[in-house]
C-alpha positions as CSV (number, residue, x, y, z in Angstrom):
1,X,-30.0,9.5,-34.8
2,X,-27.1,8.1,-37.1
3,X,-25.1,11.7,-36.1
4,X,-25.6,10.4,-32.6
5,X,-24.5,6.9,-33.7
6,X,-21.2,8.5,-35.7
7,X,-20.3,10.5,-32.3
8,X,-20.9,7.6,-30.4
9,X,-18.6,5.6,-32.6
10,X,-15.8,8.2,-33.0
11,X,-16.1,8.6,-28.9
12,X,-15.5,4.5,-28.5
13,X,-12.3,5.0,-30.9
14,X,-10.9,7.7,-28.8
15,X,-11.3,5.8,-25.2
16,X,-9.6,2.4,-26.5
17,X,-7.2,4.7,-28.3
18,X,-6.3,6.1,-25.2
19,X,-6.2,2.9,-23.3
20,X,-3.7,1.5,-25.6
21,X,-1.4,4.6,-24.8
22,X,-1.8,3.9,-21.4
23,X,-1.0,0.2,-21.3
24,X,1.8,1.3,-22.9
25,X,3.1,3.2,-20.5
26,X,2.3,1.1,-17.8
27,X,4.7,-1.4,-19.5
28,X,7.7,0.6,-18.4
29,X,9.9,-1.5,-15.4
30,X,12.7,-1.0,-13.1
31,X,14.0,-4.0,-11.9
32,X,17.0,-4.0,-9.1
33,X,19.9,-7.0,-8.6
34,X,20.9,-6.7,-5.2
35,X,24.4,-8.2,-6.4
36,X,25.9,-8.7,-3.3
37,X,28.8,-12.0,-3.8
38,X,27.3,-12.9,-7.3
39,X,27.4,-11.6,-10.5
40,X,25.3,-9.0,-12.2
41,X,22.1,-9.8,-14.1
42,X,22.5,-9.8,-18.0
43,X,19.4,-11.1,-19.1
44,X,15.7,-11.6,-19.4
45,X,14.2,-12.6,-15.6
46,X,11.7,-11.4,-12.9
47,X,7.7,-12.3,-12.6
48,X,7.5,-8.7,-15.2
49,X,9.9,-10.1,-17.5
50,X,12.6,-7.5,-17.7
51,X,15.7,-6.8,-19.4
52,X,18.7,-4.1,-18.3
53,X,18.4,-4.4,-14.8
54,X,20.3,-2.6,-12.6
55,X,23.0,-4.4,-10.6
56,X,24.0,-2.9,-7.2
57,X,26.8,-3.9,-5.5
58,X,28.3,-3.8,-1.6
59,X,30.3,-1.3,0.5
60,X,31.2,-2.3,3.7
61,X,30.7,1.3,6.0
62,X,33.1,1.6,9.2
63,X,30.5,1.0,11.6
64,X,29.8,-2.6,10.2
65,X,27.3,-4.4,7.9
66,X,27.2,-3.6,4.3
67,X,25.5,-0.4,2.1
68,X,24.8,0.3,-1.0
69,X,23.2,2.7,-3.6
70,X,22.9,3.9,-7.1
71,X,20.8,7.0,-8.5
72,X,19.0,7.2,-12.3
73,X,18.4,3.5,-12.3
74,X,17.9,2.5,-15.7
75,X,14.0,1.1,-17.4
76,X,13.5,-2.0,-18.9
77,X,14.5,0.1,-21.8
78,X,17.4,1.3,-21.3
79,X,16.3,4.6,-20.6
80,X,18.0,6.6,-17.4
81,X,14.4,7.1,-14.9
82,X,14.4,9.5,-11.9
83,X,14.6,6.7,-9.5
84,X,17.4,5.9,-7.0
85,X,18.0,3.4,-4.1
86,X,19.9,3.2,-1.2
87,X,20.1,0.1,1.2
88,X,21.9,-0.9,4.5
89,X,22.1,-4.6,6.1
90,X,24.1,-7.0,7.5
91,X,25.7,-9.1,5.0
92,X,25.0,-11.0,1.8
93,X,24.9,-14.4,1.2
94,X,24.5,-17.0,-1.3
95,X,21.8,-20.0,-2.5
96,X,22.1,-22.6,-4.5
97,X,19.0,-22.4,-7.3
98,X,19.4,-24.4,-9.9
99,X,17.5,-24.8,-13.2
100,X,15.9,-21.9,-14.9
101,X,17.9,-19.3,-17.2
102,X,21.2,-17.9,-16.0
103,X,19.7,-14.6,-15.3
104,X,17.1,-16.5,-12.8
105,X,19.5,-18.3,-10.7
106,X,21.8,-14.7,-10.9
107,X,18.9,-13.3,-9.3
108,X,18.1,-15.8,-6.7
109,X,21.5,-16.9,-5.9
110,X,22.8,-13.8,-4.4
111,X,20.8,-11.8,-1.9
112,X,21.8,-9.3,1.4
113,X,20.3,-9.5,4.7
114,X,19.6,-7.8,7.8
115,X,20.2,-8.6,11.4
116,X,19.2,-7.3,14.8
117,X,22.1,-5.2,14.9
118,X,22.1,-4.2,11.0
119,X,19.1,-4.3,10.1
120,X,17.6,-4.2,6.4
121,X,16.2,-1.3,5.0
122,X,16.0,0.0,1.4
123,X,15.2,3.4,0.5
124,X,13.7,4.1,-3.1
125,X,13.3,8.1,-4.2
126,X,11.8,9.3,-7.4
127,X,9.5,6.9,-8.3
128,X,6.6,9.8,-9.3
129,X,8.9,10.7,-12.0
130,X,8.2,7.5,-13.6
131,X,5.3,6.4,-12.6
132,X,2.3,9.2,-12.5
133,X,-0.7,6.6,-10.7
134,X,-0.3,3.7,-8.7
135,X,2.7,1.2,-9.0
136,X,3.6,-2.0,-7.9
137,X,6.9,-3.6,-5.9
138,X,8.2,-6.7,-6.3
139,X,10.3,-8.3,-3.9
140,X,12.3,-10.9,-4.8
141,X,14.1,-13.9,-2.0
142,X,15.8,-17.0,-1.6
143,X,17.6,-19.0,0.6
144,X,19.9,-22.3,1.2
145,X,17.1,-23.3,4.0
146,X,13.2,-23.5,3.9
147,X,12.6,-22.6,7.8
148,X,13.1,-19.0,7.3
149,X,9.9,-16.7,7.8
150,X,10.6,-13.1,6.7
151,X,8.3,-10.2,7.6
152,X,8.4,-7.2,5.0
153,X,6.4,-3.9,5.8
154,X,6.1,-1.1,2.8
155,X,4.2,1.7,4.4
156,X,1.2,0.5,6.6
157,X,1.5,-3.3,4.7
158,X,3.0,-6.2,6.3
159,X,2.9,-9.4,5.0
160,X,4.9,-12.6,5.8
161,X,6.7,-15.4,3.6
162,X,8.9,-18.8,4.0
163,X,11.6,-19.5,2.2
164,X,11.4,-22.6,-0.2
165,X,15.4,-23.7,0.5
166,X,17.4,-24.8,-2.8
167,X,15.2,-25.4,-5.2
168,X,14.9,-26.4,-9.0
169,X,13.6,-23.2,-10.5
170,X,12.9,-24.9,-14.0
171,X,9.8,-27.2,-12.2
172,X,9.1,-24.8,-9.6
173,X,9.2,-20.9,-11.5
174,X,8.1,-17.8,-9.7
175,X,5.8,-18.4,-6.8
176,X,3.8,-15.9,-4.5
177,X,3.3,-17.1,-1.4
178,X,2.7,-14.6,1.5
179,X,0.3,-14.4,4.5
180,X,-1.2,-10.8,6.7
181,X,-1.6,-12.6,9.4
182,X,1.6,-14.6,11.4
183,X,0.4,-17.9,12.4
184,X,1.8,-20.0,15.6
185,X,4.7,-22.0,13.6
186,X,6.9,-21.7,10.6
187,X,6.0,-24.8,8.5
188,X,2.1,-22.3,8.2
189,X,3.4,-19.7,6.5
190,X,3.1,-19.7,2.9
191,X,6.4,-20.3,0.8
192,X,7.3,-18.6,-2.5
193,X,10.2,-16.7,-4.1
194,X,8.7,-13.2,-4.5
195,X,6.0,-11.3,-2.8
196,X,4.2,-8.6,-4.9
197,X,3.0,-5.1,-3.1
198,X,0.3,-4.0,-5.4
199,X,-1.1,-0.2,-6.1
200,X,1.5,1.1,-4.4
201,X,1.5,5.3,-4.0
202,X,4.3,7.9,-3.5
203,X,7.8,9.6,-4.7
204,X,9.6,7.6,-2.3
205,X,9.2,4.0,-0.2
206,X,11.3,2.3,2.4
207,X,10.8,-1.3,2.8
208,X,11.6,-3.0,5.9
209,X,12.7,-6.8,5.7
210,X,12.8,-8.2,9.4
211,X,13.1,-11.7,10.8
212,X,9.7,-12.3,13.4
213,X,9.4,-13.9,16.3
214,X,7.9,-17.2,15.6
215,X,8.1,-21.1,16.9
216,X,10.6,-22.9,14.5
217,X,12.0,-19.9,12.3
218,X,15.6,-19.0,11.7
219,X,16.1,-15.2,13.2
220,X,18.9,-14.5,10.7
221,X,18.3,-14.3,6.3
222,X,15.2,-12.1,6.5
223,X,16.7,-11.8,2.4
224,X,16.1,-9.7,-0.2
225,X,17.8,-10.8,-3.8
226,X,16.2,-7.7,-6.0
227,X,13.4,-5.7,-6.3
228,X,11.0,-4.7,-9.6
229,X,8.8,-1.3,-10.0
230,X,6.1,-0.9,-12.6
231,X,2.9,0.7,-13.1
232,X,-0.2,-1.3,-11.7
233,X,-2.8,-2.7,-13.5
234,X,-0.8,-3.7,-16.7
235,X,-3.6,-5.1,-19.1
236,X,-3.0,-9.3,-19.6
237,X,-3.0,-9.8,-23.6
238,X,-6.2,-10.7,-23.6
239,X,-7.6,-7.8,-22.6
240,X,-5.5,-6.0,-25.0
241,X,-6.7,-7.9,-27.8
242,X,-10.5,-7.3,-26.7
243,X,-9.2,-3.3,-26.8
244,X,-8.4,-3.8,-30.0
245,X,-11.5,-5.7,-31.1
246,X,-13.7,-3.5,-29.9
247,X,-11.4,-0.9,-31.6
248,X,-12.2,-2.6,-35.0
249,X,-15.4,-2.7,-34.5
250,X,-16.0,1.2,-33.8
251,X,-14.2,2.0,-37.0
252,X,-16.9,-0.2,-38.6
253,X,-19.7,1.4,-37.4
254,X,-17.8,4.6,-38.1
255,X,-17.3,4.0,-42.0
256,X,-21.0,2.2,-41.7
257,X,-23.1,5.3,-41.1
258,X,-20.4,7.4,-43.3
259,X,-22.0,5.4,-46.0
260,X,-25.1,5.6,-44.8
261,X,-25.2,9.4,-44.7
262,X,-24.0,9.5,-48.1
């Protein structure tokens, strides 16, 4: 009985052990700045709070619209990942966020977009080099007006959002607001800032951003300012600190019935 007890113990130690390695993991970012007429993102911003993103600028191809891309885009780290990006659209274009941190209105303030005859579509490659399971995408929008419903589609997902106009991102922060379903006018779909794919699978996406056909909607702007990657599931601290209680408590029993056996 107390052998079973000891194995029992030393088993428990090993599975939070091994979930603390993996939350770890699952901590590692990649967050994009589509820079387009702004300026590059220096410091800490996004919904995953994230340092060195990677700031991707603007050709302009012969054919018209605007292109861009960039390969070993850089972690939250520092560190050089496997992933690269490409994009096409039609322009870029500027908002006017105020409040916040510099490197949230950076974001926000500067974002490309697509149009009928360019539309916009951003390629990601790589991504199972970095991330072994499930991940998820972040997209991040804004915009100078708050009639704009944009449609983005990631594989066989499409959900819909409004944008919120100029805002004062110190009283309003990061806000999901998205919709499956594309109701009759603009003023029903949810507004936000960012939508969130989650448990997202492959070595390579394309995301589609596209203006839809709805009563009341500007058909241009269907923006995108950046984008974020990281692994799902990323453990809140709380349940990292019940990890580590439970942790605690299965080296007690383990010293417990050491003594006892003595």
């Amino acid at each position: 009985m107390k052998k079973s007890l000891l194995a029992q113990a030393r088993l428990a130690r090993l599975i939070i052990l091994g979930l603390l390695a993996a939350s770890l993991v699952q901590a590692q970012t990649v967050s994009v700045n589509f820079q387009g007429g702004g300026g590059p993102v220096t410091g800490t911003t996004g919904v995953v709070a994230a340092t060195n993103w990677n700031n991707i600028g603007s050709s302009f191809p012969p054919g018209g619209g605007i292109a861009g891309s960039a390969t070993g885009l850089l972690d939250n780290l520092g560190n050089t990942t496997s992933i690269g990006l490409n994009y096409t659209a039609s322009a870029y274009y500027l908002a006017a966020i105020t409040g916040g941190t510099t490197a949230d209105r950076t974001l926000l303030n500067s974002f490309i977009h697509g149009s009928s005859g360019n539309p916009l579509v951003i390629n990601v490659t790589g991504l199972d080099g970095i991330f072994g399971g499930a991940y998820d995408v972040y997209v991040y929008f804004a915009n100078p007006n708050d009639f704009h419903v944009i449609g983005y589609t990631l594989g066989s997902t499409t959900v819909y959002t409004r944008t919120m106009a100029n805002f004062d991102f110190s009283t309003t922060g990061w806000v999901e607001g998205k919709t499956a379903a594309l109701p009759a006018s603009y003023d029903l779909v949810p507004q936000g800032d960012y939508v969130k794919f989650s448990g997202v699978t492959g070595a390579s996406i394309t995301l589609n951003a596209f203006a839809p056909v709805i009563s009341g909607s500007g058909l241009n702007y269907n923006a995108v300012s950046g984008l974020q990657f990281t692994a799902a599931a990323i453990p809140e601290p709380s349940t990292v600190a019940l990890w580590l209680g439970l942790g605690v408590l299965a080296a007690g029993l383990s010293r417990r019935h050491r003594y006892r056996a003595r």
